[in-house]
DRENPA-3360 file (N, C-alpha, C; in nm, 2 decimals, always signed):
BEGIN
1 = XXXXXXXX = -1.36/-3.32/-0.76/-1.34/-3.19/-0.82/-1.19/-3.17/-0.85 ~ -1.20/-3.11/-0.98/-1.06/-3.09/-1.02/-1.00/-2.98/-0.93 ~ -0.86/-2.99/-0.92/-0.79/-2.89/-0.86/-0.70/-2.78/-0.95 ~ -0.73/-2.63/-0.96/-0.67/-2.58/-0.99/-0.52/-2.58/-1.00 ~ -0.48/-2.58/-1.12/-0.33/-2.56/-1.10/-0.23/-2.43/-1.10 ~ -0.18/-2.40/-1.03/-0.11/-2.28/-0.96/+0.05/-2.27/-1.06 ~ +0.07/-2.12/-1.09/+0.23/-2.14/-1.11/+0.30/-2.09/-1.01 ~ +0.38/-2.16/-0.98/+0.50/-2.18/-0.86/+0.55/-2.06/-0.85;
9 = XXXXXXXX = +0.56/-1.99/-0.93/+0.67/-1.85/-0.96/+0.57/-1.79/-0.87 ~ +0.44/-1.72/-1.01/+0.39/-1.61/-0.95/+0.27/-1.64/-0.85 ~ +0.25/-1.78/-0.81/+0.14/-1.77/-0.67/+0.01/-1.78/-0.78 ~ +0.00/-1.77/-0.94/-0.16/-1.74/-0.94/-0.19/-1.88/-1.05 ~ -0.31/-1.90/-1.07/-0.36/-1.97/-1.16/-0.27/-1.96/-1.29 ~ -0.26/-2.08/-1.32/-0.18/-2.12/-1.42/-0.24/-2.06/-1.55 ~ -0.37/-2.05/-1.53/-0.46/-1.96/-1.72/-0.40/-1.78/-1.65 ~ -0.40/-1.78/-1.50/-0.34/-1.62/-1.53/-0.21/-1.55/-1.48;
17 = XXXXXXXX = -0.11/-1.65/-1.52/+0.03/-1.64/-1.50/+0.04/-1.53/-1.55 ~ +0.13/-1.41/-1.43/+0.19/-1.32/-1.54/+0.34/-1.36/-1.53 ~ +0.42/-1.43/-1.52/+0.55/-1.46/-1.53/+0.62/-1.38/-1.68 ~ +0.53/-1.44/-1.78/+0.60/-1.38/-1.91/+0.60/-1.26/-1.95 ~ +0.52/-1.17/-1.87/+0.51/-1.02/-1.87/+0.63/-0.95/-1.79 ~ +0.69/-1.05/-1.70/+0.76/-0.96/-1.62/+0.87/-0.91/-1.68 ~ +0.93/-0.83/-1.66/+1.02/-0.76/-1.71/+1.18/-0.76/-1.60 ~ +1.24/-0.80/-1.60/+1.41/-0.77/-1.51/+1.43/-0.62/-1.49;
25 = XXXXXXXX = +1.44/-0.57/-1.36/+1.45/-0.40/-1.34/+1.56/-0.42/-1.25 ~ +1.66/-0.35/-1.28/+1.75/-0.31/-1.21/+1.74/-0.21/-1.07 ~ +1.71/-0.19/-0.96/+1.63/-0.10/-0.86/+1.78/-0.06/-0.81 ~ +1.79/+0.08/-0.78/+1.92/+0.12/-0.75/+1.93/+0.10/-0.55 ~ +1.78/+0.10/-0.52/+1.78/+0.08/-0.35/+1.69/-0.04/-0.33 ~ +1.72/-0.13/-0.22/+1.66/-0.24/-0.18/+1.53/-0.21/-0.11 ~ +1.43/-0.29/-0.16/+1.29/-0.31/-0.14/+1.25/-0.43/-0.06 ~ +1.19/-0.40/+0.09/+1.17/-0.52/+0.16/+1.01/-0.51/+0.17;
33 = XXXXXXXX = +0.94/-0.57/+0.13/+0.76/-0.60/+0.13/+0.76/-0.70/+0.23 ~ +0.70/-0.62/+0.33/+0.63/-0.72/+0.43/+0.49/-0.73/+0.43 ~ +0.46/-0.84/+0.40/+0.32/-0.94/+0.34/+0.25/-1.00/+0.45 ~ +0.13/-0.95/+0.48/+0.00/-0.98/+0.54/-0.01/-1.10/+0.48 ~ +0.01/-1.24/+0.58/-0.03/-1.37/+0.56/-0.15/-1.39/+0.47 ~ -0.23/-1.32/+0.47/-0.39/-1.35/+0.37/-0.39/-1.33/+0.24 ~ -0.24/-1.24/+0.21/-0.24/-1.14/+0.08/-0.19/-1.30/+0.01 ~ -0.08/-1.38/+0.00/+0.02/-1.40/-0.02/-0.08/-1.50/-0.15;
41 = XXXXXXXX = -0.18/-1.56/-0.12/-0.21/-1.59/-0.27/-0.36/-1.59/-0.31 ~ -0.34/-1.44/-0.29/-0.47/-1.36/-0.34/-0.45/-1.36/-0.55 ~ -0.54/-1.35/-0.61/-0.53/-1.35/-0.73/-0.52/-1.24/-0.79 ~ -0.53/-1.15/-0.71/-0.56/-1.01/-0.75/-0.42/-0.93/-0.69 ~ -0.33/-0.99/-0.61/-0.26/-0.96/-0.54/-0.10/-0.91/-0.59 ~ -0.04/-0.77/-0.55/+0.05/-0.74/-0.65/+0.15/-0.76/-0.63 ~ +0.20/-0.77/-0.48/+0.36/-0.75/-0.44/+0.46/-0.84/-0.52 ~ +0.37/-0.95/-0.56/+0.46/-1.06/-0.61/+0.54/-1.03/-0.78;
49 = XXXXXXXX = +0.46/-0.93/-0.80/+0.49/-0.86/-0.96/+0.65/-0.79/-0.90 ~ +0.64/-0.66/-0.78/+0.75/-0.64/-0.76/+0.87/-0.77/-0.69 ~ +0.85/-0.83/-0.63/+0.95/-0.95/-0.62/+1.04/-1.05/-0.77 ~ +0.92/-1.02/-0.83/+0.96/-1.10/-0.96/+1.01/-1.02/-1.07 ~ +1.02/-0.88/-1.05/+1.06/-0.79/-1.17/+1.20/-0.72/-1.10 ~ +1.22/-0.67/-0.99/+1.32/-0.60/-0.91/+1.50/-0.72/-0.91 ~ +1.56/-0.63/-0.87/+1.71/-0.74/-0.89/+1.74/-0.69/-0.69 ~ +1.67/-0.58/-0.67/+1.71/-0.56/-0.51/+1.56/-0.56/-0.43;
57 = XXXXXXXX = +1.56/-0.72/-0.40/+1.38/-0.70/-0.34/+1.38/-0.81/-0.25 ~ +1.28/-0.81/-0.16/+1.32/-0.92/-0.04/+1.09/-0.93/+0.01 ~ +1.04/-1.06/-0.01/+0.93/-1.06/-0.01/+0.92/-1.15/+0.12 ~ +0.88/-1.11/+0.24/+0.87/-1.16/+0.34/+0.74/-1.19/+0.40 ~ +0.65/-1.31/+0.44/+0.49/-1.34/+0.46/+0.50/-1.35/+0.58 ~ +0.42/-1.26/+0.70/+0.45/-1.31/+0.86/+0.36/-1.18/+0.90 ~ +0.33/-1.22/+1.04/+0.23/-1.14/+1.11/+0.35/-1.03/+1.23 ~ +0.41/-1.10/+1.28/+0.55/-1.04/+1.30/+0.69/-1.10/+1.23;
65 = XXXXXXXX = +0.78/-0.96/+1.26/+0.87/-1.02/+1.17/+0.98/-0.94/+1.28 ~ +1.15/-1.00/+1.24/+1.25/-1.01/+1.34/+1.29/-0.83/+1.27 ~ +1.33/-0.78/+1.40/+1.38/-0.64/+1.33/+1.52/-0.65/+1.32 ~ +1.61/-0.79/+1.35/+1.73/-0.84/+1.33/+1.80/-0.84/+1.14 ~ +1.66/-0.81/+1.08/+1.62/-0.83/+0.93/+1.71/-0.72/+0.86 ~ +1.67/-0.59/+0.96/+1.68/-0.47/+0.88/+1.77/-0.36/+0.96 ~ +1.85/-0.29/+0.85/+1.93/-0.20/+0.89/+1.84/-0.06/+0.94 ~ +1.83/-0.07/+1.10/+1.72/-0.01/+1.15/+1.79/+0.18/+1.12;
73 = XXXXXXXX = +1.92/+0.19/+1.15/+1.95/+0.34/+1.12/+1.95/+0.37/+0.97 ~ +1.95/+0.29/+0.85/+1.92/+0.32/+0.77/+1.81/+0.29/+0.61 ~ +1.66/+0.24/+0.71/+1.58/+0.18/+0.67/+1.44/+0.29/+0.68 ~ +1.36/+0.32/+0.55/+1.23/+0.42/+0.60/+1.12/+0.35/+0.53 ~ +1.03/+0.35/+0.61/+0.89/+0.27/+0.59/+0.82/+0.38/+0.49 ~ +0.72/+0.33/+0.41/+0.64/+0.40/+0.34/+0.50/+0.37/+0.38 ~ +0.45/+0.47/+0.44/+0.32/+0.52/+0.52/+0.29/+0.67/+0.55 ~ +0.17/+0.69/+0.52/+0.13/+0.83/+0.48/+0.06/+0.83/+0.66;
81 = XXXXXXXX = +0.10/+0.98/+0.71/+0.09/+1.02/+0.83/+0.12/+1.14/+0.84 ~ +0.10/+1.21/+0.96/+0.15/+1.40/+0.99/+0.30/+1.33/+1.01 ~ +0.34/+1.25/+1.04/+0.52/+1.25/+1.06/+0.57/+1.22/+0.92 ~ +0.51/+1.21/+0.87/+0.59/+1.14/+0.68/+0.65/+1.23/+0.64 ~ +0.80/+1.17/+0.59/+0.87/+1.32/+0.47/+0.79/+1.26/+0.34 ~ +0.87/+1.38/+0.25/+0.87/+1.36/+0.13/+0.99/+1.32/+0.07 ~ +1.03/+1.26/+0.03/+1.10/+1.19/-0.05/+1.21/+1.30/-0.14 ~ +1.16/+1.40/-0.16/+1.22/+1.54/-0.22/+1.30/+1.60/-0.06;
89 = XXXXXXXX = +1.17/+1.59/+0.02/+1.30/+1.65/+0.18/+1.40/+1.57/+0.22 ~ +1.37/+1.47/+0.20/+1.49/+1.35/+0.24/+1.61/+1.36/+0.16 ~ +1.55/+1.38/+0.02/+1.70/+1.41/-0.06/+1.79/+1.55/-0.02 ~ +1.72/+1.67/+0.00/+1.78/+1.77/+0.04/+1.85/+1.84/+0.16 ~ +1.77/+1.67/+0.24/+1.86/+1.71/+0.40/+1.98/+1.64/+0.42 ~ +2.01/+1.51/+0.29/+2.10/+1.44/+0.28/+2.07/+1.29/+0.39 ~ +1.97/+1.27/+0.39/+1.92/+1.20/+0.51/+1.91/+1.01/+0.40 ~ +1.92/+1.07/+0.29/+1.89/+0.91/+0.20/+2.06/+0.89/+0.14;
97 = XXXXXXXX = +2.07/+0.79/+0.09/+2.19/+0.77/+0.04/+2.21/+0.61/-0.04 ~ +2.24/+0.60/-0.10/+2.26/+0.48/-0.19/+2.24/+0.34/-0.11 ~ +2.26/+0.35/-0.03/+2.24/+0.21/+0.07/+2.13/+0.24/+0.19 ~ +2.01/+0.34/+0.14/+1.89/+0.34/+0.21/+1.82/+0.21/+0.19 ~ +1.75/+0.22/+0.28/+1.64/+0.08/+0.22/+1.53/+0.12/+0.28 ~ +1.40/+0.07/+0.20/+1.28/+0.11/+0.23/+1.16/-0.02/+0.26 ~ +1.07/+0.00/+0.30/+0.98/-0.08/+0.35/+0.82/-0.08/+0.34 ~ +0.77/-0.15/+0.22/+0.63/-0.15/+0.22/+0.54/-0.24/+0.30;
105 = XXXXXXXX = +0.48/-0.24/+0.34/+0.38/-0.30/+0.35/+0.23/-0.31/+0.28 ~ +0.24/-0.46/+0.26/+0.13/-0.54/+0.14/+0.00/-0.59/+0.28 ~ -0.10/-0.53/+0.24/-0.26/-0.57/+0.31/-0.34/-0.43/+0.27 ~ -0.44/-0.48/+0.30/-0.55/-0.37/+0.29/-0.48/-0.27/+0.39 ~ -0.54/-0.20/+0.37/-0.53/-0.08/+0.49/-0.52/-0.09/+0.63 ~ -0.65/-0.18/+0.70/-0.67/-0.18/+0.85/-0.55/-0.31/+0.81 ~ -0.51/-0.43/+0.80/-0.42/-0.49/+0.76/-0.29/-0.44/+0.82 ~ -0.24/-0.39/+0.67/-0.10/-0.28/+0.67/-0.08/-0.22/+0.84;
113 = XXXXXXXX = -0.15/-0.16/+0.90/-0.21/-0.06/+1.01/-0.18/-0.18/+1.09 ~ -0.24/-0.32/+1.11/-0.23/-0.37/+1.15/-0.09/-0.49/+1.19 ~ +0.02/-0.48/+1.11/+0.14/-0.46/+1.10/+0.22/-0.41/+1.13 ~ +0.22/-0.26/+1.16/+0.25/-0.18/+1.19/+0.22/-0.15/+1.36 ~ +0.13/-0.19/+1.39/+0.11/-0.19/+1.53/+0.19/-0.35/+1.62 ~ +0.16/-0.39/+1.58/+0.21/-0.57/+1.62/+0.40/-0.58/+1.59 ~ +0.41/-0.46/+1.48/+0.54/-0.48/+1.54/+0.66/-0.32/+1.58 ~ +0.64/-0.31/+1.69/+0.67/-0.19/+1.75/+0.85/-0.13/+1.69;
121 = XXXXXXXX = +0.90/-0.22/+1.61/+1.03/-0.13/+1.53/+0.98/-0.04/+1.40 ~ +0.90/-0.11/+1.37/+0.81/-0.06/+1.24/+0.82/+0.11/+1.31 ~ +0.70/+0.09/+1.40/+0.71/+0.24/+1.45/+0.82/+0.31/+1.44 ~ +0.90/+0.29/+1.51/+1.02/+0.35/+1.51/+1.10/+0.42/+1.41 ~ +1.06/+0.36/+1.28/+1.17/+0.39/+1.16/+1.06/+0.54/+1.10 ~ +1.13/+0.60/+1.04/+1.15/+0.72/+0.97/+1.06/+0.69/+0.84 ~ +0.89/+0.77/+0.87/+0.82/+0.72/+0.78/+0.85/+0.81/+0.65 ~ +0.80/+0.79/+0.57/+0.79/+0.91/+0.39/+0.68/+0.84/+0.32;
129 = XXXXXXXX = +0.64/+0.94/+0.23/+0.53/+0.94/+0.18/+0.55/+0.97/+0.02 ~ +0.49/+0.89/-0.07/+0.53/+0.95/-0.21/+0.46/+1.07/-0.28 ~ +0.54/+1.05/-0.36/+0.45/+1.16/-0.46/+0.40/+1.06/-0.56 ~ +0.20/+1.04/-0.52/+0.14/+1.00/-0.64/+0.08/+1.11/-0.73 ~ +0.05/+1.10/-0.87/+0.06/+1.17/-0.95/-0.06/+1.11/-1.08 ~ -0.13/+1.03/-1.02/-0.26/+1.00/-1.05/-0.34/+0.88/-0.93 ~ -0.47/+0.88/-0.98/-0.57/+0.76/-0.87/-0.53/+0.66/-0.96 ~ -0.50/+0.56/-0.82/-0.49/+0.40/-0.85/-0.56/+0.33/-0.97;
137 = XXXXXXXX = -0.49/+0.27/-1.05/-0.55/+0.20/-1.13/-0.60/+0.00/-1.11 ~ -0.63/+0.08/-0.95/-0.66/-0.12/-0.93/-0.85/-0.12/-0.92 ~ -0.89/-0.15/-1.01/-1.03/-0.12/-1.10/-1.11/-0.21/-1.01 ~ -1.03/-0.32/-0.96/-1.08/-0.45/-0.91/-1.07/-0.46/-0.74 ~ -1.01/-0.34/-0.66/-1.01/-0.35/-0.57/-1.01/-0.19/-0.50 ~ -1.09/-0.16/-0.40/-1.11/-0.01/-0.40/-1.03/+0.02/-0.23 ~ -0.97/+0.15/-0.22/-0.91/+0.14/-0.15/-1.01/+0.29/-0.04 ~ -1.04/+0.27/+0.10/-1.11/+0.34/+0.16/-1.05/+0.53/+0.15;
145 = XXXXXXXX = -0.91/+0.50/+0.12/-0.79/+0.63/+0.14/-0.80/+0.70/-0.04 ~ -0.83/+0.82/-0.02/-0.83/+0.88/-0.21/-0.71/+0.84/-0.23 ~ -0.59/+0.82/-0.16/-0.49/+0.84/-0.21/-0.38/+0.68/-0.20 ~ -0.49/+0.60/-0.16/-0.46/+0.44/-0.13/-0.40/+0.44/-0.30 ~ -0.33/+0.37/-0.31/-0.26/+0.25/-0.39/-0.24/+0.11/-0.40 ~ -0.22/+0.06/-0.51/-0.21/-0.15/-0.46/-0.02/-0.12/-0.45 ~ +0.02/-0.23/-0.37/+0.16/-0.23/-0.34/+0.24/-0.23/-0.49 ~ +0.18/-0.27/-0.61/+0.27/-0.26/-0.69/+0.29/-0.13/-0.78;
153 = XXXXXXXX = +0.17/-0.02/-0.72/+0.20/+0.14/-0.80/+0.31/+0.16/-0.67 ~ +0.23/+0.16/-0.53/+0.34/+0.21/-0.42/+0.47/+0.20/-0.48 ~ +0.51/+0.07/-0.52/+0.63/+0.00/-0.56/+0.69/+0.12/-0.66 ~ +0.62/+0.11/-0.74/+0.68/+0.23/-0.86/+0.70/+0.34/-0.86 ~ +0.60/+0.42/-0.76/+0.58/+0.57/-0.74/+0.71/+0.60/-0.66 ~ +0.71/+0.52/-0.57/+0.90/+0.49/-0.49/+1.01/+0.50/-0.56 ~ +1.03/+0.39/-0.64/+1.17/+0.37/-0.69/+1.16/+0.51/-0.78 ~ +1.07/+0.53/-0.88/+1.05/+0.62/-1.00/+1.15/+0.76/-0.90;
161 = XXXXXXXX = +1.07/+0.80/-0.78/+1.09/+0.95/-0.74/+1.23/+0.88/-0.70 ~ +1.29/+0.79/-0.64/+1.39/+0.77/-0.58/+1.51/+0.78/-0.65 ~ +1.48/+0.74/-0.80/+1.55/+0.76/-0.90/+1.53/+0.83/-1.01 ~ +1.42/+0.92/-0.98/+1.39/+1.03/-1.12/+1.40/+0.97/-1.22 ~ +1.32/+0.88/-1.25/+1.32/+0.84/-1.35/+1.16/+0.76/-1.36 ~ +1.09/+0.81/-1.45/+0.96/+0.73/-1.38/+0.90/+0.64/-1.54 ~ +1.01/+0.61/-1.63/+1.00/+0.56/-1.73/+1.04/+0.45/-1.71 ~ +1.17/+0.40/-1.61/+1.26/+0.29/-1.62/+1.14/+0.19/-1.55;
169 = XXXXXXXX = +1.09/+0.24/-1.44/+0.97/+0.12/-1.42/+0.81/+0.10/-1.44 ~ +0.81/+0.19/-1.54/+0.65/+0.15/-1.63/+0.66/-0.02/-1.65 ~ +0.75/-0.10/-1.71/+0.70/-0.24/-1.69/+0.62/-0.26/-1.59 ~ +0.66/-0.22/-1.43/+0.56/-0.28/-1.33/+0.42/-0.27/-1.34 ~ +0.39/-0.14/-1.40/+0.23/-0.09/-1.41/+0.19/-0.16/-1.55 ~ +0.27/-0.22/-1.64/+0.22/-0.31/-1.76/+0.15/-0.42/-1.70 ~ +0.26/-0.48/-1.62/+0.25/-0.66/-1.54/+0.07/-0.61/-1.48 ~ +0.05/-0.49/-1.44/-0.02/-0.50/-1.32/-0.17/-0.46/-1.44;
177 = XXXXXXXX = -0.15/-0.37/-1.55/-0.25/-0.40/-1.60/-0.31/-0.51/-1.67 ~ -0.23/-0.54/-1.74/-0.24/-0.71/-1.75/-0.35/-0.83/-1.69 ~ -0.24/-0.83/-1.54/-0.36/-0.90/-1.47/-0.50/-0.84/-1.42 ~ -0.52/-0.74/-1.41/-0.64/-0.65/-1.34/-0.74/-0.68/-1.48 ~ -0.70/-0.66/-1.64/-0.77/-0.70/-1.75/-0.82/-0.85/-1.76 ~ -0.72/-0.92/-1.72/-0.75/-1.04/-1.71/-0.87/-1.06/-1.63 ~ -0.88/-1.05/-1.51/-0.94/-1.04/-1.38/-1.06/-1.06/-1.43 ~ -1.06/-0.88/-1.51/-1.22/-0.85/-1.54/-1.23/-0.88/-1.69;
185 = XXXXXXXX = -1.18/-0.95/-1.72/-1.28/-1.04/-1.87/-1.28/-1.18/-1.83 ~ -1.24/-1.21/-1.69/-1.30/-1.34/-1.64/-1.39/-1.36/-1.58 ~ -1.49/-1.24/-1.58/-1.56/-1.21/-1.48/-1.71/-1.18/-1.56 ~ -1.80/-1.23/-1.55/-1.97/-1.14/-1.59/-1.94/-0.99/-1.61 ~ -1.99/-0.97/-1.68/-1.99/-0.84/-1.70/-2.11/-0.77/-1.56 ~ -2.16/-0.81/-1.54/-2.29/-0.73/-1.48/-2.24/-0.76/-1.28 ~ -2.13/-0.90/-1.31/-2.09/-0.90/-1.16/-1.96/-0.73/-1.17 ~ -1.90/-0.74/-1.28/-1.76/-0.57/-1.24/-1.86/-0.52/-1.24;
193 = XXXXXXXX = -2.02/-0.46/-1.32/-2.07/-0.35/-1.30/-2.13/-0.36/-1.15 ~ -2.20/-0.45/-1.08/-2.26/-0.44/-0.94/-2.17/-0.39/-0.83 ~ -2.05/-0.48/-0.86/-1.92/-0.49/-0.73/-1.82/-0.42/-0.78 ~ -1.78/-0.32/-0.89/-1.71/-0.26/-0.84/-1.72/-0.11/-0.94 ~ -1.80/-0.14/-1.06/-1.83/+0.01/-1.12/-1.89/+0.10/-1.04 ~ -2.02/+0.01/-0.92/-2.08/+0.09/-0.85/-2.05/+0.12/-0.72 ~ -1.93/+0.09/-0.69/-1.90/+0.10/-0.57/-1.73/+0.25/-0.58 ~ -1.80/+0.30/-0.49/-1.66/+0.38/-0.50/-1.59/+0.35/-0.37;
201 = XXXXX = -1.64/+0.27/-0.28/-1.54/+0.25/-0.14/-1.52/+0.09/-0.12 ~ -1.43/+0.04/-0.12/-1.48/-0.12/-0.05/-1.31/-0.10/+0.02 ~ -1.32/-0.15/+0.17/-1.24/-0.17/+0.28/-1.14/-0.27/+0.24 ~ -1.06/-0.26/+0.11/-0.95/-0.37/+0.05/-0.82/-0.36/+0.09 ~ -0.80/-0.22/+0.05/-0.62/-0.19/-0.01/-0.62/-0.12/+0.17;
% end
């Protein structure tokens, strides 16, 4: 059997490279994605769109990771909870500042959750929550939370509000339609309508 060939850059099949879609973004605050081992060469999988378009981005794959990594007094995780700010409160309390850095985490949900528990600094940091402003457009993977996202809108809905500016990273939601199109014209049509037209919940994001 022949072996698929992979591109090195973006982790996916070589027929669905998006490398040449990516776009160079200048991010005014550093982006650290910590990656659920299973994600890392999922085909459907987004974080790697933000690593490959951002100029301040750090993609790390591990089930624990060293808290020696991160500037723990001035680092906030993004995770939706009763303790979350909003990203508008954080600007008005003066609590963000140009050398904030922020922290996603890439897996499904119980995943993510599961990340978060396994590594007890995680806890610790000062979570926020974004302002999303539409339902996810990942067609191909359903998230159990109305308000779930794939890591690479998370990615955008962040920098956008962090920088008021929610035009400068529309490239990322191009890259990401792109492959999700791809996906599903590689696909039977009657397999998208079974598994995922008719599904409105599957335990992914």
């Amino acid at each position: 059997m022949t072996k698929r060939a992979f591109c090195t850059e973006c982790n996916k099949a070589l027929t669905a490279c998006i490398c040449d879609a990516i776009c160079a973004l200048d991010n005014q605050h550093f982006l650290h994605i910590l990656q659920d081992p299973s994600e890392q060469n999922k085909a459907i999988g987004t974080a790697r769109i933000l690593d490959l378009s951002l100029s301040k981005v750090k993609l790390t794959v591990a089930d624990t990771f060293d808290a020696a990594q991160f500037d723990l007094s001035n680092t906030f995780l993004v995770f939706p909870d009763d303790q979350s700010e909003t990203i508008d409160s954080l600007k008005q309390t003066a609590k963000l500042n140009n050398d904030s850095q922020f922290i996603l985490l890439d897996g499904s949900w119980k995943k993510a959750y599961k990340l978060l528990m396994t590594n007890p600094f995680l806890q610790s940091l000062p979570k926020l929550t974004i302002n999303v402003q539409e339902q996810s457009r990942y067609r191909i993977r359903k998230s159990p939370r109305e308000d779930g996202l794939s890591t690479v809108e998370a990615g955008y809905y962040l920098l956008s509000e962090l920088e008021n500016n929610y035009d400068k990273f529309l490239p990322l939601l191009d890259v990401f339609k792109q492959m999700i199109d791809f996906q599903i014209a590689s696909m039977p049509a009657e397999i998208y309508q079974q598994h995922y037209l008719n599904k409105t919940t599957q335990d992914d994001l």
